[in-house]
PDB file of N, CA, C and O in Angstrom:
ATOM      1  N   UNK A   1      -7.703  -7.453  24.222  1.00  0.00           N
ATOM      2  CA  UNK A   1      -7.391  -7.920  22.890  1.00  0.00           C
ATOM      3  C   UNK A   1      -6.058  -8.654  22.910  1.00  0.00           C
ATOM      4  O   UNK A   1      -5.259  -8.314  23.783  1.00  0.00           O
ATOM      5  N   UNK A   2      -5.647  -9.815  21.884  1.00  0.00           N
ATOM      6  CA  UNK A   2      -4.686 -10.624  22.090  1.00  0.00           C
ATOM      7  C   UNK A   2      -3.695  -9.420  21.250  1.00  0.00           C
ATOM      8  O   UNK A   2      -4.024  -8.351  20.737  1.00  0.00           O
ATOM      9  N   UNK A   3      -2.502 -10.027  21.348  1.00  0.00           N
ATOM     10  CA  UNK A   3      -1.519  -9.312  20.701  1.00  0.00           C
ATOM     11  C   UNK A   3      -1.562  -9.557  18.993  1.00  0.00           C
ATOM     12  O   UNK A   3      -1.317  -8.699  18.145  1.00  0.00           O
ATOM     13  N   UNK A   4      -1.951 -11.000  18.753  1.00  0.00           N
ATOM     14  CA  UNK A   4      -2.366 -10.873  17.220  1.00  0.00           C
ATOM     15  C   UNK A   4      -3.444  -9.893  16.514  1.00  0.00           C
ATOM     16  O   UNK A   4      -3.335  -9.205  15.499  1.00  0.00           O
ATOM     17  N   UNK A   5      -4.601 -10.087  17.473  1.00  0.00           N
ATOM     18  CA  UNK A   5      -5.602  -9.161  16.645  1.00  0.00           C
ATOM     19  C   UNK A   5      -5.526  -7.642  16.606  1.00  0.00           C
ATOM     20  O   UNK A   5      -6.222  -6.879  15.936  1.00  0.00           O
ATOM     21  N   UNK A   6      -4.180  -7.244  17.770  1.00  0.00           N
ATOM     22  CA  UNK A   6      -3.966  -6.030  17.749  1.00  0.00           C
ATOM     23  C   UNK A   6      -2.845  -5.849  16.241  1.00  0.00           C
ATOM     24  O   UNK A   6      -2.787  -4.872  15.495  1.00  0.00           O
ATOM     25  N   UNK A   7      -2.108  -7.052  16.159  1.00  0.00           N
ATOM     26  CA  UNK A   7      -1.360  -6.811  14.455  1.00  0.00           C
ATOM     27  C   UNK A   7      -2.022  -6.960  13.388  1.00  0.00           C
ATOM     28  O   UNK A   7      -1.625  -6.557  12.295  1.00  0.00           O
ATOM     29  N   UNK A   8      -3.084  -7.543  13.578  1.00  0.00           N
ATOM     30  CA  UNK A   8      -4.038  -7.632  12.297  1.00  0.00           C
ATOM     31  C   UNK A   8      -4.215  -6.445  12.296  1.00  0.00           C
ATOM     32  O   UNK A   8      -3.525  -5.916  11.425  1.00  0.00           O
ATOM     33  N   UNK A   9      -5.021  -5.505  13.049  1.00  0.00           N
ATOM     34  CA  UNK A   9      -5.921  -4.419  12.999  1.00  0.00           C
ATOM     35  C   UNK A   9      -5.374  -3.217  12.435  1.00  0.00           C
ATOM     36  O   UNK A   9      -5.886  -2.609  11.495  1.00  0.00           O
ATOM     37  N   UNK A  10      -3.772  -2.721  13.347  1.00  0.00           N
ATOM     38  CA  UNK A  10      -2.937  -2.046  13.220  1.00  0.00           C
ATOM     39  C   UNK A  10      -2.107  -2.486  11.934  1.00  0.00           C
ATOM     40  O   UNK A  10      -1.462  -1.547  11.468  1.00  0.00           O
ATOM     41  N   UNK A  11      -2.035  -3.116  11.577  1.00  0.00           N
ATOM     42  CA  UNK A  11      -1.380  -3.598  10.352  1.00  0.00           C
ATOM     43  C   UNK A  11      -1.919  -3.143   8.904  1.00  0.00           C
ATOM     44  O   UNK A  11      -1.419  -2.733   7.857  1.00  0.00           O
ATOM     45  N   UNK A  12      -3.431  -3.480   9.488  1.00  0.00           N
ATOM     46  CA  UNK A  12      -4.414  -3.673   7.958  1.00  0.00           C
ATOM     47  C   UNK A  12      -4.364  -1.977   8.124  1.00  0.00           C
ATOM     48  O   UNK A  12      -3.807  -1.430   7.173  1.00  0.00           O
ATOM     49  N   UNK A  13      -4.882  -1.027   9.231  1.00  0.00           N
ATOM     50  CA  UNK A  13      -4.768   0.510   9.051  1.00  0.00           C
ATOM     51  C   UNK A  13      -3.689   0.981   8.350  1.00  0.00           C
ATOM     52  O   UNK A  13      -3.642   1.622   7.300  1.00  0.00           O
ATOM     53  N   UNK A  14      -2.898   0.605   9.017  1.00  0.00           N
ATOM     54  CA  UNK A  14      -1.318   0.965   8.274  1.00  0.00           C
ATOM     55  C   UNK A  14      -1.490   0.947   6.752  1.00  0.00           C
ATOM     56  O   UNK A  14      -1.602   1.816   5.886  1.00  0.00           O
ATOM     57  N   UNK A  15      -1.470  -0.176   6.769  1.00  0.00           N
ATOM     58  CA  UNK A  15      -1.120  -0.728   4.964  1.00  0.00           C
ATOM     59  C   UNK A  15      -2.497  -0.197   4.300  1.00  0.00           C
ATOM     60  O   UNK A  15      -2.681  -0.586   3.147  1.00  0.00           O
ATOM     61  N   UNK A  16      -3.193   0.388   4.697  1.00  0.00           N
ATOM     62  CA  UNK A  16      -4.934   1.058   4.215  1.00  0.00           C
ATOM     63  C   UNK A  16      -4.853   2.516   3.833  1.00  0.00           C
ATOM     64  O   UNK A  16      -5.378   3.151   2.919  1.00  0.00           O
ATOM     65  N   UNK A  17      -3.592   3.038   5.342  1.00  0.00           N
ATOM     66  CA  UNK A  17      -3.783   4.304   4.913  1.00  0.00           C
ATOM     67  C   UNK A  17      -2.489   5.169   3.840  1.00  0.00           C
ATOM     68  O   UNK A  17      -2.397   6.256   3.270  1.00  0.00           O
ATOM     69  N   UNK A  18      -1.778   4.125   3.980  1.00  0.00           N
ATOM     70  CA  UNK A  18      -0.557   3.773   3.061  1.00  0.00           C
ATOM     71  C   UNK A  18      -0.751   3.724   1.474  1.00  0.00           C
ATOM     72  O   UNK A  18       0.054   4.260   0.711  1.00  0.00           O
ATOM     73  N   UNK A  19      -1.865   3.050   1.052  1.00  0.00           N
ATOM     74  CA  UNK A  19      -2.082   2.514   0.272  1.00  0.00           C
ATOM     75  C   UNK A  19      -3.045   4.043  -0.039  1.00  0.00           C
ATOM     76  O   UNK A  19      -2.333   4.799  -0.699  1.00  0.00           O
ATOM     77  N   UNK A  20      -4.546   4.729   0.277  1.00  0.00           N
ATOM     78  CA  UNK A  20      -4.790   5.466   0.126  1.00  0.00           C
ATOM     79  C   UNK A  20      -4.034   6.888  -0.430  1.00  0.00           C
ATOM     80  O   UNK A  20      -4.500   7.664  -1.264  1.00  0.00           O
ATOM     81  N   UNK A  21      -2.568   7.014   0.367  1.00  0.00           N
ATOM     82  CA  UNK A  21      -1.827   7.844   0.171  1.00  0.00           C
ATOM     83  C   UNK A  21      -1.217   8.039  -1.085  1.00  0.00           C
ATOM     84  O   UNK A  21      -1.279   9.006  -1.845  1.00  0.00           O
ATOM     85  N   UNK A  22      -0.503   6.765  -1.201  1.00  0.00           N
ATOM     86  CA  UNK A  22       0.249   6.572  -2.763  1.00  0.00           C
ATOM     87  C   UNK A  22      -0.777   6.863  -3.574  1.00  0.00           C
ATOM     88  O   UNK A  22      -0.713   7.757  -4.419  1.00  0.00           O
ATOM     89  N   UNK A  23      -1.910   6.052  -3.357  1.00  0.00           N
ATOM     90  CA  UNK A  23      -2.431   5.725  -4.922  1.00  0.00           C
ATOM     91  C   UNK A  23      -2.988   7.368  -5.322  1.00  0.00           C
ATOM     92  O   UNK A  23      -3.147   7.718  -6.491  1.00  0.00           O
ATOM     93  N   UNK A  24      -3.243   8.273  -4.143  1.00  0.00           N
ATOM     94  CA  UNK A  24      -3.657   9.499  -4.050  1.00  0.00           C
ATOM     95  C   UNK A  24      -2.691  10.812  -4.859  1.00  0.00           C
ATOM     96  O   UNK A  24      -2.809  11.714  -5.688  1.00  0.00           O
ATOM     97  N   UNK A  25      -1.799  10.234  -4.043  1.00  0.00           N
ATOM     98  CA  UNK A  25      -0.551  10.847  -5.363  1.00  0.00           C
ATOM     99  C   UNK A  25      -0.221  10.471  -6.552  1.00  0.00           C
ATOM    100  O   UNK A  25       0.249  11.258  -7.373  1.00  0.00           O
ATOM    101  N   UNK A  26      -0.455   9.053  -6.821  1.00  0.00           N
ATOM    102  CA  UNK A  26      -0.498   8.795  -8.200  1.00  0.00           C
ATOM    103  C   UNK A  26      -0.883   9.495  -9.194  1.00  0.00           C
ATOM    104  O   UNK A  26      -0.211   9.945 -10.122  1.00  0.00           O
ATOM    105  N   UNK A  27      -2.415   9.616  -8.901  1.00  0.00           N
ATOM    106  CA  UNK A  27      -3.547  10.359  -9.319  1.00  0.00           C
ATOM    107  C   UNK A  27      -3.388  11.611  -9.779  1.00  0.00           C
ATOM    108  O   UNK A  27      -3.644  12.212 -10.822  1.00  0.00           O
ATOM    109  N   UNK A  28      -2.820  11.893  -8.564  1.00  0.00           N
ATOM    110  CA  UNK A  28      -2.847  13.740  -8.444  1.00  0.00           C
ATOM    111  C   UNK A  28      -1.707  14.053  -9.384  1.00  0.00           C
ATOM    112  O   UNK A  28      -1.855  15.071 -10.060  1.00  0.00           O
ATOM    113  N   UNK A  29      -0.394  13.234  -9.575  1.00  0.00           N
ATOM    114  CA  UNK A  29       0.416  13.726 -10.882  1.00  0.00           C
ATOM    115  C   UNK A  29      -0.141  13.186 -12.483  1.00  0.00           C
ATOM    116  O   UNK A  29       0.024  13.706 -13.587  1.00  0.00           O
ATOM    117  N   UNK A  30      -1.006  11.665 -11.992  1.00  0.00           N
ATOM    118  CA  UNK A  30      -1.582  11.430 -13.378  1.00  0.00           C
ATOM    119  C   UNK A  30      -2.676  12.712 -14.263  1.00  0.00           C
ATOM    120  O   UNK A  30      -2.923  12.998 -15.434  1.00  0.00           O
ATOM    121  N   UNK A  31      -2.988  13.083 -13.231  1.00  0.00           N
ATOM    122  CA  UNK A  31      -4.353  14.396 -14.039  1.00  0.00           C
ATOM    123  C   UNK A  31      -3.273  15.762 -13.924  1.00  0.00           C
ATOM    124  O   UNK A  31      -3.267  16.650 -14.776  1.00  0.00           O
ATOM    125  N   UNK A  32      -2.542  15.756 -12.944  1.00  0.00           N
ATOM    126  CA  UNK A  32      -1.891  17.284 -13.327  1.00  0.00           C
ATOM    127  C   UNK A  32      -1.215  17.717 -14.516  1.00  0.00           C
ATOM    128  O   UNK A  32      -1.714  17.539 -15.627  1.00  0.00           O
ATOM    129  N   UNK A  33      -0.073  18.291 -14.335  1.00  0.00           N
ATOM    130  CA  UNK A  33       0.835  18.485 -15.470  1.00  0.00           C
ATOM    131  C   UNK A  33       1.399  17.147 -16.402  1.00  0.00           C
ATOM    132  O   UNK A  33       1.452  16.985 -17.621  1.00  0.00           O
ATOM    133  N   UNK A  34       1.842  16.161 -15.106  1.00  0.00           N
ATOM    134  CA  UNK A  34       2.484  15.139 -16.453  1.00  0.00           C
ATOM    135  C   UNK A  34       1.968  14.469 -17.019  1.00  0.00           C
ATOM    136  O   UNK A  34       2.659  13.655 -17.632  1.00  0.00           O
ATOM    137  N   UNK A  35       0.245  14.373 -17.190  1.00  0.00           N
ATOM    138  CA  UNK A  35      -0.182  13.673 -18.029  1.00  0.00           C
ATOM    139  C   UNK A  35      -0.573  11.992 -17.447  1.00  0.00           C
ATOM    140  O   UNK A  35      -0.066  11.485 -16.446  1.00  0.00           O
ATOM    141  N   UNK A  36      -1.398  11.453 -18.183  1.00  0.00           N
ATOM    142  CA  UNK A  36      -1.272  10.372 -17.874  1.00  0.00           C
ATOM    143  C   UNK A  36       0.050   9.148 -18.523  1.00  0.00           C
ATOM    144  O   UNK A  36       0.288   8.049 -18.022  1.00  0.00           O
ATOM    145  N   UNK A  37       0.694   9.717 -19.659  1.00  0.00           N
ATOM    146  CA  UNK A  37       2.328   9.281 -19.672  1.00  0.00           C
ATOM    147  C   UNK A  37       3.452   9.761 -19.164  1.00  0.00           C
ATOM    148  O   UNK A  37       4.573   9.369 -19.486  1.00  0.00           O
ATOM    149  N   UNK A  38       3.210  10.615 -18.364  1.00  0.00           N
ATOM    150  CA  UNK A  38       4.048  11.291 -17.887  1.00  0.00           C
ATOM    151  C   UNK A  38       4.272  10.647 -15.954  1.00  0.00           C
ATOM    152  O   UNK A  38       5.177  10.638 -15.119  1.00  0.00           O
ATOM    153  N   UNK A  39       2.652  10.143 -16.055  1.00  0.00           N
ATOM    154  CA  UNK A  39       2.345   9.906 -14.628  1.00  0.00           C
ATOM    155  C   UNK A  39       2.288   8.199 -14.206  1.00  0.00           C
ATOM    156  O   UNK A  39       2.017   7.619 -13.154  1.00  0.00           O
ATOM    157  N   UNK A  40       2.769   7.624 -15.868  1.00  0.00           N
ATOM    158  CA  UNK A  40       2.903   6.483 -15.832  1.00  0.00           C
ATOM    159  C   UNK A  40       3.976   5.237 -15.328  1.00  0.00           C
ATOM    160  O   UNK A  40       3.800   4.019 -15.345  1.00  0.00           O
ATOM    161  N   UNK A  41       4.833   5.822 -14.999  1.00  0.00           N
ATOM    162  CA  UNK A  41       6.535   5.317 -14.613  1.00  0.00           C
ATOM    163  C   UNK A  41       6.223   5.301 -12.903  1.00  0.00           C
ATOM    164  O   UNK A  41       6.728   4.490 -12.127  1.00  0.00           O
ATOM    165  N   UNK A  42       5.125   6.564 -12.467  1.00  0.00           N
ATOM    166  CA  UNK A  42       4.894   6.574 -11.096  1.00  0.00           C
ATOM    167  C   UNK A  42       4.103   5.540 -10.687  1.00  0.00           C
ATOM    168  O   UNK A  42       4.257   4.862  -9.671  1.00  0.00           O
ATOM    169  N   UNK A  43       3.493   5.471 -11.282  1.00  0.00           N
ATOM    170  CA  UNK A  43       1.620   4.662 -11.071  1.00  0.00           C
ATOM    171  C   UNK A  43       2.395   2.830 -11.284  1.00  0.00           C
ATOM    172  O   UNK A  43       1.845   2.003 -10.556  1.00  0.00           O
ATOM    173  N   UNK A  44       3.385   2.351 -12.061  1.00  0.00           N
ATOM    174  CA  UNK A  44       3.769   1.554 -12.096  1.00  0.00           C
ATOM    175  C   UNK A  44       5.014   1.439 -10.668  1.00  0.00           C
ATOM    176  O   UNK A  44       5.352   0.264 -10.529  1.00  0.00           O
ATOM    177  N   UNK A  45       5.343   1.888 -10.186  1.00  0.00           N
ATOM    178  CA  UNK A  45       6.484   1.938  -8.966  1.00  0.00           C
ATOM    179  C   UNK A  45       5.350   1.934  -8.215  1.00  0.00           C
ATOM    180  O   UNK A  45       5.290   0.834  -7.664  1.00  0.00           O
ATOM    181  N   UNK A  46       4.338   2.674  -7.892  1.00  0.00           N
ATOM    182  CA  UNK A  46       3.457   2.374  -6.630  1.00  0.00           C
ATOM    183  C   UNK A  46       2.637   1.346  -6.746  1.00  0.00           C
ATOM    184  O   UNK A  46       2.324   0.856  -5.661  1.00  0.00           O
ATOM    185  N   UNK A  47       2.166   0.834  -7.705  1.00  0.00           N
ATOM    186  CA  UNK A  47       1.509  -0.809  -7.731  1.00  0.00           C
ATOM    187  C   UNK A  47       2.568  -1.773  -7.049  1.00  0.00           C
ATOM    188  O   UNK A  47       2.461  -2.613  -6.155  1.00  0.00           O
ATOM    189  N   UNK A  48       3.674  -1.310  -7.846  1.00  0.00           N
ATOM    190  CA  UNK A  48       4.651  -2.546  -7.171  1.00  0.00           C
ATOM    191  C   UNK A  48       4.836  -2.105  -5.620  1.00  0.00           C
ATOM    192  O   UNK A  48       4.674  -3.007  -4.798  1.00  0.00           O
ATOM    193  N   UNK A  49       5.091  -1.081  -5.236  1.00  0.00           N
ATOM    194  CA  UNK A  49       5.293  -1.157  -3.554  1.00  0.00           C
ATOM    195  C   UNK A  49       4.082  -1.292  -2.876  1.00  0.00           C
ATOM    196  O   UNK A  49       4.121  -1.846  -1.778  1.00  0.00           O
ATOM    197  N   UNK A  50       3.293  -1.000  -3.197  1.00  0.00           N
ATOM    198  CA  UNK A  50       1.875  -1.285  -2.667  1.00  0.00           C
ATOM    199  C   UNK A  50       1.801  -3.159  -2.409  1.00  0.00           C
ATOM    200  O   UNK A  50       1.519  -3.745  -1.363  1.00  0.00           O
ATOM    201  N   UNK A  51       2.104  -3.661  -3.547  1.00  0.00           N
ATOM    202  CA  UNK A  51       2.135  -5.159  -3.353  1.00  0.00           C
ATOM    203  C   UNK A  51       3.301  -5.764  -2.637  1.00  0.00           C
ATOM    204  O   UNK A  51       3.340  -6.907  -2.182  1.00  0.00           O
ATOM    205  N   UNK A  52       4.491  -4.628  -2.580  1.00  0.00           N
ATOM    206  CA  UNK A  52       5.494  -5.182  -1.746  1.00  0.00           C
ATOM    207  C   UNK A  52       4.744  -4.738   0.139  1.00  0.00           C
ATOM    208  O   UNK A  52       4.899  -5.312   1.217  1.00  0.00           O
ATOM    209  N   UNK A  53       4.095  -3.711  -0.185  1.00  0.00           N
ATOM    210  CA  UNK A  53       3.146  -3.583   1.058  1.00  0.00           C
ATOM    211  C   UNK A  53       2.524  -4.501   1.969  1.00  0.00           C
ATOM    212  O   UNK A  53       2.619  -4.806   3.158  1.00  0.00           O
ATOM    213  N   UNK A  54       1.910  -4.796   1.053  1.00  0.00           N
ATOM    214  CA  UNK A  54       0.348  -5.966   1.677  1.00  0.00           C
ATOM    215  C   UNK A  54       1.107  -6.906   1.396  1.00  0.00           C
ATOM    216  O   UNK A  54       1.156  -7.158   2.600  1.00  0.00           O
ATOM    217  N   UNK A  55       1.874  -7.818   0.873  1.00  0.00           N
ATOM    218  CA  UNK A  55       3.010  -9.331   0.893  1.00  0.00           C
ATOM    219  C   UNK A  55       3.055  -9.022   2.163  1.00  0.00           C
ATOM    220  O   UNK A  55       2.544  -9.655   3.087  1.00  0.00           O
ATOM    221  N   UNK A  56       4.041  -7.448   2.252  1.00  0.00           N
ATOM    222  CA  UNK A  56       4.385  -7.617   4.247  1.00  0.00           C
ATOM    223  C   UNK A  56       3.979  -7.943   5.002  1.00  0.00           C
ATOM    224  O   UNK A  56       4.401  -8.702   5.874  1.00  0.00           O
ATOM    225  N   UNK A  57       2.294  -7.065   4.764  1.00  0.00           N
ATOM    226  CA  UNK A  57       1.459  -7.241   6.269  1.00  0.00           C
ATOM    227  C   UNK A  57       0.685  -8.790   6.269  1.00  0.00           C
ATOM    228  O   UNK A  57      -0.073  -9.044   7.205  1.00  0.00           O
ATOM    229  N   UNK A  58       0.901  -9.789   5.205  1.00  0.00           N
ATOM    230  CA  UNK A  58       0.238 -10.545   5.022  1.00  0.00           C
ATOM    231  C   UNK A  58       1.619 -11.523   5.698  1.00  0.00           C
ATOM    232  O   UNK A  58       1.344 -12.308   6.605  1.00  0.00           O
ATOM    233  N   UNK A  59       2.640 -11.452   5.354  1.00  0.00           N
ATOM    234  CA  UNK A  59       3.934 -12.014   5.802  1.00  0.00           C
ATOM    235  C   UNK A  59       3.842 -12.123   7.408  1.00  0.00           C
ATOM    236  O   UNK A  59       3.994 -13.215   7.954  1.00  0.00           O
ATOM    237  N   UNK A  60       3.589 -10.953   8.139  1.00  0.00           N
ATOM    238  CA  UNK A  60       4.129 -10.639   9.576  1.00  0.00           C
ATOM    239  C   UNK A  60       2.755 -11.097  10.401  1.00  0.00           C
ATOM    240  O   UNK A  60       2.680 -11.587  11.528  1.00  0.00           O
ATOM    241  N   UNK A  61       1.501 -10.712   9.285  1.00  0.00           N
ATOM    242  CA  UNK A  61       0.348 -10.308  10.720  1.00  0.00           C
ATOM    243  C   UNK A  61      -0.511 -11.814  10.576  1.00  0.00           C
ATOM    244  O   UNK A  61      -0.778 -12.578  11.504  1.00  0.00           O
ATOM    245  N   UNK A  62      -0.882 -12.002   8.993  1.00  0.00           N
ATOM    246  CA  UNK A  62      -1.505 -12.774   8.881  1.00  0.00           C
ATOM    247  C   UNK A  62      -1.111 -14.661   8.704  1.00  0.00           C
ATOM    248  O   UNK A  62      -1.728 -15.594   9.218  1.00  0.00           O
ATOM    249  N   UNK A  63       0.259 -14.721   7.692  1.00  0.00           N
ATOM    250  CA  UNK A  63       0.584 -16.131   7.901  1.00  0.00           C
ATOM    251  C   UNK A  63       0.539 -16.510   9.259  1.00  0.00           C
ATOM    252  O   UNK A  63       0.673 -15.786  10.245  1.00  0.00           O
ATOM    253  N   UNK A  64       0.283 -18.051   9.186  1.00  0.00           N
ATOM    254  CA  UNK A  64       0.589 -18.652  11.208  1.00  0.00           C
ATOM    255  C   UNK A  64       2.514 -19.171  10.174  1.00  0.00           C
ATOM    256  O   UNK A  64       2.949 -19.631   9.119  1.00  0.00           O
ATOM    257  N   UNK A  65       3.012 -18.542  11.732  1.00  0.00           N
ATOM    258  CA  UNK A  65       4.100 -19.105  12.107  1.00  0.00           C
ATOM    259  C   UNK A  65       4.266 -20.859  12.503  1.00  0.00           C
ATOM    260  O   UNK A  65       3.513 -21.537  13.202  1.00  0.00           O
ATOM    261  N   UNK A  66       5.460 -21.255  11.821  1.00  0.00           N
ATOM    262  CA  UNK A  66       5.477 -22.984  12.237  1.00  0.00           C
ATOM    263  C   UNK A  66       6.172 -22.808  13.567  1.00  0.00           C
ATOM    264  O   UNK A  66       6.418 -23.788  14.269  1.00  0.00           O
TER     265      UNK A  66
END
């Protein structure tokens, strides 16, 4: 395998299982105790890092370099 398709692959897992994680915790405080306003200040901070996420892996693995 070239060294790119090994950053695609490893990249996209990363940012997959990353992404699974947060949004998993999101969840899990949106239905618990704090409510879904309570769980809302969270769920908005992990959309945004999630997209600061995938910008990355789309930044490093996927743009071509000039």
């Amino acid at each position: 395998m070239t060294g790119d398709r090994v950053k695609h692959i490893t990249g996209f897992i990363a940012s997959a299982i990353l992404a699974v994680f947060i949004l998993g915790l999101a969840h899990s405080i949106s239905i618990g105790f704090a409510g879904f306003w309570g769980g809302l200040p969270f769920w908005v901070i992990s959309v945004f890092v999630l997209g600061l996420v995938f910008y990355d892996y789309w930044d490093s693995a996927l743009r071509k370099s000039k």
